[in-house]
N, C-alpha and C positions, 0 to 999 in steps of 0.2 A: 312796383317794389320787387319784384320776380326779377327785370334787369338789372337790378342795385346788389342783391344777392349774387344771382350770376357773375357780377364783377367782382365780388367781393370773394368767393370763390375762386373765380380764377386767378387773382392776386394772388391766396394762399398755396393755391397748389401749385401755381407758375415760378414760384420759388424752388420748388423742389423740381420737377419735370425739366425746365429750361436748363439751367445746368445739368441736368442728368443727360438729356437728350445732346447737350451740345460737346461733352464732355464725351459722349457716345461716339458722336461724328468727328472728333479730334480726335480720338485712338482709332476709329477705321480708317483715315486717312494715313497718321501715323504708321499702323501696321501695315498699310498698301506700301507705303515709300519703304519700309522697315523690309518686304518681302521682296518686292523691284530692285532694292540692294543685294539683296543676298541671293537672288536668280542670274541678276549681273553679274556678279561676280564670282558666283558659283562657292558662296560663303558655305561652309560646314562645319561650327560649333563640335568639338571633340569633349566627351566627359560629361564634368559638371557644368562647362561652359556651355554646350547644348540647352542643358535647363533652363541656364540663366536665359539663352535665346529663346526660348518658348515662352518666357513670362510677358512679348506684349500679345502675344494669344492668347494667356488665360486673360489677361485682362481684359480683353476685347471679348470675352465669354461672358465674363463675369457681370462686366457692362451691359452684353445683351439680355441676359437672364432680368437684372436689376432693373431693364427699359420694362421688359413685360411684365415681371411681378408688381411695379412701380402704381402703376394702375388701379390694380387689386390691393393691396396694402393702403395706399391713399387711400380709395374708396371707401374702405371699412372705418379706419382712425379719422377722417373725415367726418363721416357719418356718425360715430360710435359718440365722438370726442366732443362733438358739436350738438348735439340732440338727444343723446342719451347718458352724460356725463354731467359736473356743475355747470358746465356752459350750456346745458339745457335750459338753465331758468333764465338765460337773459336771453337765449333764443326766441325762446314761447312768450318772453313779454314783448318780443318787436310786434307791431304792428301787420301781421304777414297770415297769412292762412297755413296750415299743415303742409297742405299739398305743393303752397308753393317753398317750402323748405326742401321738401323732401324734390320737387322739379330742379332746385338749383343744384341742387347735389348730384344728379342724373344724367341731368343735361354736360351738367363739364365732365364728370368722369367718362362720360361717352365720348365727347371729342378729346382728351387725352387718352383714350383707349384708342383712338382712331389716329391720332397724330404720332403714338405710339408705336403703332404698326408701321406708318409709314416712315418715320423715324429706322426701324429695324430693315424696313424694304429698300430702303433706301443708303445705309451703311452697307448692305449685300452688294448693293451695287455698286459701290464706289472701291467694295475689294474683289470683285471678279472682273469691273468692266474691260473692253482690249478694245481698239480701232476694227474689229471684226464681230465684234462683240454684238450689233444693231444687224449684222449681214447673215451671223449665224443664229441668230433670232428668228429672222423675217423665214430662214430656211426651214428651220423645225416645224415653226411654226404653219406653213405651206402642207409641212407633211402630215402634219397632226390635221389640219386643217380635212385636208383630203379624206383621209383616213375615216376621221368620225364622217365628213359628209356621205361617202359610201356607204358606211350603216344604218345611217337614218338622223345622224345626229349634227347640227349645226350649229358649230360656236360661229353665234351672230352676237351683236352689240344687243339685242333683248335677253342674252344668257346671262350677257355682262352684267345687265342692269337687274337682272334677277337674283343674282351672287350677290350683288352690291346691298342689294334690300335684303335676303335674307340673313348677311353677316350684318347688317345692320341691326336686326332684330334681334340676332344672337346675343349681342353684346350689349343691349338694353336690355332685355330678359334675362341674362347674367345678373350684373349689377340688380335689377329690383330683388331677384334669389338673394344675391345677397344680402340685401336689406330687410329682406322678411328676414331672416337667419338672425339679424342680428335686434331686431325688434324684437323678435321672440323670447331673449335675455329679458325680456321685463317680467317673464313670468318666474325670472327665479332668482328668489335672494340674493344665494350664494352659485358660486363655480359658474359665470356668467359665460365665461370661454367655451368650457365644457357643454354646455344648453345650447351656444349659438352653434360650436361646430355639430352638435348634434342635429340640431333645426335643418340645417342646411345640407344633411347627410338625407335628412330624412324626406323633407321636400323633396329633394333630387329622388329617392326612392319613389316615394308617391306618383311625381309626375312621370316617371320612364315605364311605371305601372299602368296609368291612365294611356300613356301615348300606346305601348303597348299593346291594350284595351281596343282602345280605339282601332291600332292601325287594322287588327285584325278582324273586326267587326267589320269596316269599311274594306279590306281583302274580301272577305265571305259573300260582303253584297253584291260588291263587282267583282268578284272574280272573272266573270264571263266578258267584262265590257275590259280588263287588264289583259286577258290572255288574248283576246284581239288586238290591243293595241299593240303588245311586244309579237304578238305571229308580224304584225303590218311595219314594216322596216318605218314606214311613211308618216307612224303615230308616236315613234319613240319621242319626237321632241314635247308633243301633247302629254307625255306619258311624265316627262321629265317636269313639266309644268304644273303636274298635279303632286309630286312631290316635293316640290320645293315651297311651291301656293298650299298645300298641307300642313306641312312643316311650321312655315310662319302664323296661319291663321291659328294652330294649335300653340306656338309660342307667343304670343299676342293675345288668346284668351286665356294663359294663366299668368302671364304677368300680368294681366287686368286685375285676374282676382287675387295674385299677392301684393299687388300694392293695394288695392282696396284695405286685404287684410293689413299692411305695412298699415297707411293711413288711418285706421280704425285705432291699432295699437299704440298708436301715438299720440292719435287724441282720446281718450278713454282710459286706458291701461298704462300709461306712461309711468317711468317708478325710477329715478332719475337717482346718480350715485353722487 
């Protein structure tokens, strides 16, 4: 049932995203040809005509803001509109568990979170790319390369794959925040906006208190075993690994327990408009 959901999701969100994203990639290209003109020919808009030439850059601005807000906004009206509004009650009569409602909703806002970016990484490139563009890459890249390996620091493909997983985490720990935030509206009659962005103001409080808590407690312990590894140029990459392997273990044991709580409030607490 969880892949029938899943599709059923991405149908609805696929409508908005698909056009938005493709509509995204037709005005970077747009303004790539629109800029390659006017470098050719050494175009220069006098006045108000200037303006009017800077309007496919706002849009192409405006487009990208709308690719990454797109995400977040779905996410919420999504979620809000579907489980905690009248289409709560034909939700909770499907045949489906809590948890696997709340996974369908999870699961795709994370890969449109993730096709989102690349969406946006990939418009970047299509209006800065040049024929030298791969040569003065590989060159920087050489220098930076060198550079951090002198210090002690080695961007290798397990850096990559560590970036990779803990932007991964981020942005499923994101979205469940947001979901406790807006579960939380069930504890209040009225001004449901006002509770959830509150919820979600304060979560964020609580936990930057806790990480805080924590990080400094785990400082004090090992101070002795840190301060050797940044003296030892040789530990810095070990050193990098326990903040990143921190990072996520600390963001992965409270999205555990806000979606528990999420889950709890949905089946127990639920108060549907």
């Amino acid at each position: 049932m969880l892949k029938k959901l899943i599709h059923h999701e991405f149908i609805a969100t696929g409508r908005i995203f698909l056009p938005l994203c493709g509509a995204f990639l037709v005005m970077s290209i747009l303004l790539r040809v629109y800029t390659e003109i006017q470098n050719a020919w050494s175009i220069k808009l006098p006045g108000w005509l200037g303006v009017i030439g800077a309007i496919p850059t706002i849009l192409y601005v405006l487009l990208f803001i709308a690719v990454l807000a797109a995400t977040v906004i779905v996410a919420i009206l999504r979620f809000y509109k579907n489980l905690m509004s009248e289409e709560g009650y034909l939700m909770f009569t499907l045949p489906v568990k809590v948890h696997q409602l709340m996974n369908s909703k999870l699961i795709v806002a994370t890969v449109w979170s993730i096709v989102s970016g690349l969406v946006c990484i990939l418009s970047i490139f299509i209006l800065v790319v040049t024929p030298d563009t791969f040569s003065t890459i590989d060159y920087w890249w050489n220098i930076i390369y060198t550079s951090a390996a002198q210090q002690g620091l080695y961007l290798t493909g397990w850096l990559a794959f560590e970036l990779v997983v803990s932007t991964l985490i981020g942005v499923v720990g994101s979205l469940i925040m947001i979901y406790a935030a807006i579960a939380a509206t069930n504890f209040s009659g009225n001004h449901k906006v006002l509770m959830g962005i509150g919820a979600y103001v304060a979560i964020n409080i609580v936990l930057q208190t806790i990480t805080s808590i924590a990080m400094t407690i785990v400082g004090v312990a090992f101070n002795q075993t840190f301060s050797e590894m940044l003296l030892d140029s040789r530990n810095y990459m070990g050193f990098l690994d326990l903040i990143i392997w921190g990072s996520c273990a600390m963001t992965v044991v409270t999205s555990v327990l806000l979606y528990w709580g999420t889950h709890w409030v949905l089946k127990h607490k639920l108060n549907l408009n």
